[in-house]
C-alpha positions in Angstrom: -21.9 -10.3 12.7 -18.7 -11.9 13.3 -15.9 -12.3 10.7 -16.7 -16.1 9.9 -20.3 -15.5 9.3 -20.2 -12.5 7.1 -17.6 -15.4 5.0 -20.1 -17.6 5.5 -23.1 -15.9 4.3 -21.7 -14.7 1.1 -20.5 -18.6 0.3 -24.0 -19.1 1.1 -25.7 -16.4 -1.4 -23.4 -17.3 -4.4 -24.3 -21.2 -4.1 -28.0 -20.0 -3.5 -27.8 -17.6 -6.9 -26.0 -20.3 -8.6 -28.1 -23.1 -8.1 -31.1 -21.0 -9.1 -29.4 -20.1 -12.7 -29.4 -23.6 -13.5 -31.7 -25.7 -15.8 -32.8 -29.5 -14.2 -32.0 -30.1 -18.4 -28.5 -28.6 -17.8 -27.4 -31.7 -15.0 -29.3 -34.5 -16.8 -32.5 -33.7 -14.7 -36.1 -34.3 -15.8 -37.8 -30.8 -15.8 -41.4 -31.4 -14.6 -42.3 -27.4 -16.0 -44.9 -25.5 -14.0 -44.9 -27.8 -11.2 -41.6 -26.4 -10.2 -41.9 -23.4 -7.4 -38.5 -22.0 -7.6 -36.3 -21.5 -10.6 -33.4 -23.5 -11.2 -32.1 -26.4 -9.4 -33.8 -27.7 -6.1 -31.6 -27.7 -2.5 -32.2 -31.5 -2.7 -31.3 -32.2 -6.1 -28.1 -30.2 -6.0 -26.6 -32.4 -3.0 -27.4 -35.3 -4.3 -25.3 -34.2 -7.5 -22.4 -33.1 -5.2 -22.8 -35.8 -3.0 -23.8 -34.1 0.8 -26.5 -34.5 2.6 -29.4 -32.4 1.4 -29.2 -31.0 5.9 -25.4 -30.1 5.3 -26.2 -28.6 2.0 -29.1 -26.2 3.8 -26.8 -25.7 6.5 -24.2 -24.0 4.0 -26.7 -21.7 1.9 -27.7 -20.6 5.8 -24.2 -19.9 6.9 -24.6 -22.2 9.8 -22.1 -25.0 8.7 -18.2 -23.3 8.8 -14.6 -25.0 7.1 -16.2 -26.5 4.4 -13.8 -29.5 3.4 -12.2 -28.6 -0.1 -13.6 -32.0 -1.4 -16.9 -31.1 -0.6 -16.4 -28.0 -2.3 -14.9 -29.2 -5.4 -18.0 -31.5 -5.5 -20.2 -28.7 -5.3 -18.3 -26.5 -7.7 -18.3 -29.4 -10.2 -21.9 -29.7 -9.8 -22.9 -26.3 -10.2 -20.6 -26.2 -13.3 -18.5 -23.6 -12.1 -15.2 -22.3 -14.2 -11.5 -22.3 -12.7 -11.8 -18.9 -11.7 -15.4 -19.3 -9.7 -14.4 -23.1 -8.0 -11.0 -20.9 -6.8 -14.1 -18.0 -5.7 -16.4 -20.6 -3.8 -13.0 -21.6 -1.7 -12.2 -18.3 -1.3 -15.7 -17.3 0.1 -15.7 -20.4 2.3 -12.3 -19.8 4.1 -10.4 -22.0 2.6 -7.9 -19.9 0.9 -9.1 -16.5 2.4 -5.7 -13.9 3.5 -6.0 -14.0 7.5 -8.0 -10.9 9.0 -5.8 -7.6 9.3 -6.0 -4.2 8.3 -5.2 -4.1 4.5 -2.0 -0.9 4.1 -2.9 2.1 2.2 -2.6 1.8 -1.7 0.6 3.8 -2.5 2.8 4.3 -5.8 6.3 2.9 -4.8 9.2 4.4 -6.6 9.5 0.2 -7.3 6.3 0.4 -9.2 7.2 3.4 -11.2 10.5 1.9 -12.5 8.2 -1.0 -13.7 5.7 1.0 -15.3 8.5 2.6 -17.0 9.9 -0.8 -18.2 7.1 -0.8 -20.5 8.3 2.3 -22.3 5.2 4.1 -24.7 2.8 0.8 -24.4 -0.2 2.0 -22.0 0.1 1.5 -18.4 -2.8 1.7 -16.3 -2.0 0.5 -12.5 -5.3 -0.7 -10.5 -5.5 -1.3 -7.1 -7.5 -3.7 -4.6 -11.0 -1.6 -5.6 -9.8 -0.9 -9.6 -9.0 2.4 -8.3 -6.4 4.0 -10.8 -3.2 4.9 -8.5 -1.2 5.9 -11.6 -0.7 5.9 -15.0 1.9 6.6 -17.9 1.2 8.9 -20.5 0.1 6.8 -23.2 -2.3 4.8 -20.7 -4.0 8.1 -19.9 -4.5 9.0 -23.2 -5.7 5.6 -24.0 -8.1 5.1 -21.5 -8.9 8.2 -19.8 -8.1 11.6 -22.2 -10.8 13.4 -20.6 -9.6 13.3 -17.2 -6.7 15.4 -15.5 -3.2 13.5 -15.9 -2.5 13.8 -12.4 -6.3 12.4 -10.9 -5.0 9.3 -9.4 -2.4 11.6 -7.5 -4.4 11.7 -4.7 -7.2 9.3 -3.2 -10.1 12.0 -3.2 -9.9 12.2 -7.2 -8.7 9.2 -8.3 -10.6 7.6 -11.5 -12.3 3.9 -10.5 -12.6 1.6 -13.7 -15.3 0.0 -12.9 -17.2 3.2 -11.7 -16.2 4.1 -15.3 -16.9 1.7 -17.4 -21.0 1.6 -15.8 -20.9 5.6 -14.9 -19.1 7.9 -17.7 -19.9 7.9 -21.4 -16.5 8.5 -22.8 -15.2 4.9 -21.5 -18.4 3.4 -22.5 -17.7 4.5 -26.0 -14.0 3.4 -25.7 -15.5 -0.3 -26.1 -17.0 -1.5 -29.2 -18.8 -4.7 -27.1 -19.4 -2.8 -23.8 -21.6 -5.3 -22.7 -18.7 -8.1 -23.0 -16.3 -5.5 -20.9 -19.4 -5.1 -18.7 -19.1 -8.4 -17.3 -15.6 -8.6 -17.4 -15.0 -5.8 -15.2 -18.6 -6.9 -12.5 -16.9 -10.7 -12.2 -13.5 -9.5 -11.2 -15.2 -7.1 -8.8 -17.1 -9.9 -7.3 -13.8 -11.8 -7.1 -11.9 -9.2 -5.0 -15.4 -8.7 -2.5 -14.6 -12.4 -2.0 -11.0 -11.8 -1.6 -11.6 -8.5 1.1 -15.0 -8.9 2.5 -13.9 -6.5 4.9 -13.3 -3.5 2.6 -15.9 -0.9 3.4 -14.6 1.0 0.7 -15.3 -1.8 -1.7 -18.9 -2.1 -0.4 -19.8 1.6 -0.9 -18.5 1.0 -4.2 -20.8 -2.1 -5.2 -23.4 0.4 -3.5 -23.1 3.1 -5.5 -22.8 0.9 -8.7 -25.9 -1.2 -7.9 -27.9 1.7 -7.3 -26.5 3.9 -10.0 -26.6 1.8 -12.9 -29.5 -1.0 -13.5 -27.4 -2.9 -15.9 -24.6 -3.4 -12.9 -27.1 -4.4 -10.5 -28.4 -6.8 -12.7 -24.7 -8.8 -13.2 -23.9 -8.4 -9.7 -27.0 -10.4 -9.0 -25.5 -13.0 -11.2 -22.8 -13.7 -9.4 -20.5 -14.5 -11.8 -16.9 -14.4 -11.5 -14.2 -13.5 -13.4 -10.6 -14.3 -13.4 -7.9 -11.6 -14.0 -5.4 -12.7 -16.9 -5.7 -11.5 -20.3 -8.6 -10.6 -22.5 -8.7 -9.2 -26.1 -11.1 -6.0 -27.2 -11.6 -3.8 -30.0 -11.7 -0.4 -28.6 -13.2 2.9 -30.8 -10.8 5.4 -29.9 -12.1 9.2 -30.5 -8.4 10.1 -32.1 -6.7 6.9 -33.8 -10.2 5.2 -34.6 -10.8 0.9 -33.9 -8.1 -1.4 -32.6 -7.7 -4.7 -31.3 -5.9 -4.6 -28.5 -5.0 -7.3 -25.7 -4.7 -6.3 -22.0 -2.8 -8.0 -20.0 -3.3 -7.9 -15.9 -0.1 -8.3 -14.2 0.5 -8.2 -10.1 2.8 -6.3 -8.3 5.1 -8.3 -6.5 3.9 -7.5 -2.6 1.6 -5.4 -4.2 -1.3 -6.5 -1.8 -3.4 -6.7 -5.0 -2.0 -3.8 -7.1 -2.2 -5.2 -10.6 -0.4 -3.3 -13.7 -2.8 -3.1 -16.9 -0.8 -3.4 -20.2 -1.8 -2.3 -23.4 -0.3 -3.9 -26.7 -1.2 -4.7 -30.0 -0.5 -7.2 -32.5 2.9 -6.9 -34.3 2.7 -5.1 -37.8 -1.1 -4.9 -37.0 -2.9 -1.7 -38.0 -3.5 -1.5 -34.0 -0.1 -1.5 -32.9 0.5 1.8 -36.2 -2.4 3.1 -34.1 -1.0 3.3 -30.6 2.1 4.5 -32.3 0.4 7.7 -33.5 -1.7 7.7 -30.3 2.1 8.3 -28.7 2.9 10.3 -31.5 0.6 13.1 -30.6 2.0 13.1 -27.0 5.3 13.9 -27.8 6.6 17.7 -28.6 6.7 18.3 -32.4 10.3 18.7 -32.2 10.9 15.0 -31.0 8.7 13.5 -33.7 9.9 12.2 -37.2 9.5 14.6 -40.5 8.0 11.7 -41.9 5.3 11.3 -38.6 4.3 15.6 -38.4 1.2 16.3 -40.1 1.4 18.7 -43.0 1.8 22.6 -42.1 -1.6 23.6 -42.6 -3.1 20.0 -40.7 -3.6 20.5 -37.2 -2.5 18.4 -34.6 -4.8 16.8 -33.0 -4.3 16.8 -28.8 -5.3 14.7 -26.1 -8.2 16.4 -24.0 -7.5 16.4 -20.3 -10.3 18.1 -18.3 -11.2 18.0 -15.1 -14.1 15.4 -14.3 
């Protein structure tokens, strides 16, 4: 299959998926009940809501009808009551703003990227690349997110931690979220956003393998297709040493990263959060560096991060 097809046929699939989620009801259509053979809307009864011709709309769900004209898309994206971040998706899929075909570099730590993660001083770090691989981390970010793994596991490709592989995969970061399910989708909709981004990645489609046929739960999202933009979004994580915080995490790119995105940590000012990631540094730090006033009484004993190997 040539480039523009496999494009093609994935625009087709999420419109197909899409359409089949919604209700007649949900668009202002009469639902005749039983009489209905497929779920959701019909082919015919989508176009005439964006406005095609019910043989051009066919023609797209089949990957026969190529370059898409934005308009047409933003009509079908407003029919199918798509979000910012899935109407930018659909374009993405159809070519319209799709990154030309050429071999993607290899996912490296640049000493400019380490100067930036060390900007943000002792709030968590975690830098993700194109596949949510973890390529580095700083030491609070490890602690934070990933205590049971070896500090130096993103050093090198063969070990490096995946997010979303842990998120579906490893109990520890399941438990890190009090509404996993919430940071379940989170994490599947901005992994279908970067498929649509590099359809090409073969590493990213053994990944969605593995997922799909590791974890029911994942394959039923992906099946969704929903999307999911990155940004900002606020959890309250159940941390095994410093106990529930609210935290926000904020996704940043890496200038000419090629989609190397830095994951911030912070907490509300004065918040009982924020005390907690302090103490959550605390504990990193040698007991000489830390205040009288921080060090746990002579006969407490200081709790450590755990850092074993997977």
């Amino acid at each position: 299959m040539d480039e523009t097809a496999h494009g093609t046929s994935l625009l087709g699939e999420f419109l197909s998926r899409r359409r089949a989620q919604l209700k007649p009801a949900d668009v202002g259509l009469p639902d005749y009940g039983d009489r209905r053979r497929v779920p959701g809307l019909r082919r015919e009864e989508l176009a005439q809501l964006a406005g095609v011709s019910v043989a051009y709309y066919i023609r797209l769900e089949q990957g026969l009808s190529l370059n898409a004209s934005p308009q047409v898309l933003d009509a079908l994206a407003t029919a199918l009551g798509l979000d910012d971040a899935e109407r930018h998706h659909l374009h993405t899929l159809s070519g319209d703003a799709r990154q030309s075909r050429r071999r993607l570099p290899a996912e490296r730590v640049t000493a400019a990227m380490r100067q930036l993660v060390d900007a943000f001083g002792d709030s968590p770090v975690v830098v993700v690349g194109r596949r949510s691989d973890v390529l580095t981390w700083n030491r609070t970010g490890h602690a934070l997110f990933a205590g049971h793994l070896a500090p130096d596991s993103p050093d090198q490709a063969a070990t490096r931690p995946n997010t979303a592989r842990m998120v579906f995969l490893d109990a520890h970061t399941r438990d890190l979220y009090v509404d996993w399910p919430r940071k379940a989708r989170d994490v599947v909709g901005k992994l279908r956003q970067a498929v649509g981004q590099y359809p090409d990645d073969p590493h990213l489609a053994s990944l969605v393998g593995e997922l799909t046929m590791r974890s029911p739960r994942f394959a039923t999202l992906w099946a969704q297709h929903r999307v999911r933009a990155w940004g900002m979004n606020e959890y309250r994580m159940r941390h095994p040493m410093v106990g529930e915080l609210d935290v926000l995490q904020h996704s940043l790119p890496v200038p000419r990263g090629q989609g190397i995105r830095l994951m911030v940590t912070t907490a509300a000012p004065g918040s009982a959060a924020q005390a907690a990631l302090r103490l959550l540094t605390q504990t990193l730090q040698p007991a000489a560096d830390i205040p009288a006033t921080a060090r746990p009484a002579a006969d407490t004993p200081a709790r450590v991060v755990p850092s074993v190997h997977p």
